[in-house]
N, C-alpha and C positions, 0 to 999 in steps of 0.2 A: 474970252472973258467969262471967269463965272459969277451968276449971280443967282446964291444957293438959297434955298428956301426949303422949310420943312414941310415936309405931306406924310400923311399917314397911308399906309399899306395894309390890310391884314389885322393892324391893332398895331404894327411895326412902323417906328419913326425913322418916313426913307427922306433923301435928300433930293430937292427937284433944281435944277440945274438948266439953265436958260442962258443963250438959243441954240442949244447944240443939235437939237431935234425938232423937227417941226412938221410933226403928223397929225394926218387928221384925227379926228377923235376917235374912240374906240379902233383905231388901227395902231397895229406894236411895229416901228421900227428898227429892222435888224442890222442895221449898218455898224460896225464897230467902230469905236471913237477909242483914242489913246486913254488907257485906266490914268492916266498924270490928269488927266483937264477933271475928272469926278474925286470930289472932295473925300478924303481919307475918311472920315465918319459915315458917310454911305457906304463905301466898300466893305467896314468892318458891321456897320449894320445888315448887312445885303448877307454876310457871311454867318453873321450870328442867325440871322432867321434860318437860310437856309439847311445850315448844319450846326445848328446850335450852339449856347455858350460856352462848352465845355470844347469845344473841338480843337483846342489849343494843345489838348491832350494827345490827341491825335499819332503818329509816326511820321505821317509829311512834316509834321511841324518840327519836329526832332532832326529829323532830315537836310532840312532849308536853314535850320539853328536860325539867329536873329540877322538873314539876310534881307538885302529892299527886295522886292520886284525888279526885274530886268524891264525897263519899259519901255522900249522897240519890242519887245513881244508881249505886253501884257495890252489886253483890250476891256472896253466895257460896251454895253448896249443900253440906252436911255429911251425911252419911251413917252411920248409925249413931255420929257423932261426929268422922268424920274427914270430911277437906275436900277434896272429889269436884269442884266445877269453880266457877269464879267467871269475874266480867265486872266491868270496873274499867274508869272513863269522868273522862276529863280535859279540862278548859278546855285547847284550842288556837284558836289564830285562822288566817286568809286575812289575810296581808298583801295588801292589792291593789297592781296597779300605779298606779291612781290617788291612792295615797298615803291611804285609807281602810282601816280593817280591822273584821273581820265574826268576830264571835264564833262559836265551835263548840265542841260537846263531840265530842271525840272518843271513842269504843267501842272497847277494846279494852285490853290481852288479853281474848279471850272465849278460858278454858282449862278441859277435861273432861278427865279423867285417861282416858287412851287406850280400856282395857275397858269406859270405858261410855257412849262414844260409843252414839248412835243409840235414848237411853234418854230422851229428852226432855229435857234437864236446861239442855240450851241453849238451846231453847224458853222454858223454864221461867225461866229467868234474864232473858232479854230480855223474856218479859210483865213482869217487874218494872222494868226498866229504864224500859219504854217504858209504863208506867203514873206512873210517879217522877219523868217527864222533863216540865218544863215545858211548856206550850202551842204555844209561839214556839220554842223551843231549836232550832237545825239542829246534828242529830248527824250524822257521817260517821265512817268505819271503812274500813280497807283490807280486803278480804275478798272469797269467793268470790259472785259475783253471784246464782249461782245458787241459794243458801244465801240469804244476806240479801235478796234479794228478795223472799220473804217475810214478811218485815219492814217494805217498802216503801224498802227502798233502792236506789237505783240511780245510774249514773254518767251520766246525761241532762244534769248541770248543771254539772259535775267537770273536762270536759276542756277547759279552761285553764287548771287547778289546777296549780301547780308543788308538789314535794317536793325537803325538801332530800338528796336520797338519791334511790336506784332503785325503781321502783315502775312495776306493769302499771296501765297506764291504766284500760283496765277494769276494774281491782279497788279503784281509788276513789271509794266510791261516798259516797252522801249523802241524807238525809231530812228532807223539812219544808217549812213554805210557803213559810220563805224563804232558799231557799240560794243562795248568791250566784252567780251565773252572769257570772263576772267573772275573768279573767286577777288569778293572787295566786301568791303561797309561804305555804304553811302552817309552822306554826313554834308554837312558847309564847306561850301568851293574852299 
């Protein structure tokens, strides 16, 4: 059950969320909690601070078109009851050019509310993702290589992937046994 309440962040009106969490003070827990139990107006707050209010502008966005979240893989992380970073994963596909198309989930926003960056939390969210994530599923993610690589993604299989928008080639990346290594536009499943 939620029982949401407003707190301020930053200057940013986050939404605090009780009792999903219950850490001592000054400590951040990193456990991932399902993004369905945290109220829609925090996620989109939590998104606006972290990468602004224009970022609807984005290519992920154009990408995902007006898809939900998949939510067996989308997670959040609450802290003391407020909502500190989530990772939200959508059905998009690879149009190919041979007139086939190849299912994806795509990864992202992955958003950590700035302070606490480099505190595991996105770590901590992808173990869950990538425990949640079916066998077969090819996920990809526009992001930094060097970062997600860890993860085991990379853009090995990617570069005759189109996007309908601008995008650094190497930072679309991809994972899984079977990602399609095929001239496409990605686009809404």
């Amino acid at each position: 059950m939620v029982c949401p309440s407003r707190l301020r962040c930053g200057g940013v009106k986050l939404w605090r969320a009780r009792p999903f969490v219950h850490s001592p003070p000054g400590r951040h827990a990193i456990a991932p909690i399902p993004l369905a139990a945290v109220p829609p107006e925090a996620v989109e707050a939590l998104l606006d601070r972290v990468f602004g209010a224009d970022r609807h502008r984005r290519t992920a966005y154009a990408i995902r078109g007006g898809a939900a979240p998949i939510a067996e893989m989308s997670f959040a992380i609450l802290a003391e009851g407020a909502l500190i970073a989530a990772l939200l994963a959508y059905p998009v596909a690879l149009a190919c050019d041979d007139g086939t198309r190849a299912p994806l989930v795509m990864i992202g926003p992955v958003a950590v509310v700035p302070e606490l960056h480099g505190q595991g939390h996105g770590r901590a969210l992808f173990a869950a993702l990538l425990a949640a994530a079916p066998v077969d599923a090819v996920l990809m993610l526009i992001g930094d290589p060097e970062y997600y690589g860890r993860f085991g993604f990379t853009a090995a299989r990617t570069g005759l992937w189109r996007a309908p928008g601008p995008v650094e080639r190497h930072r679309l990346l991809a994972r899984g046994d079977h990602v399609p290594d095929r001239a496409g536009l990605l686009g809404p499943a």
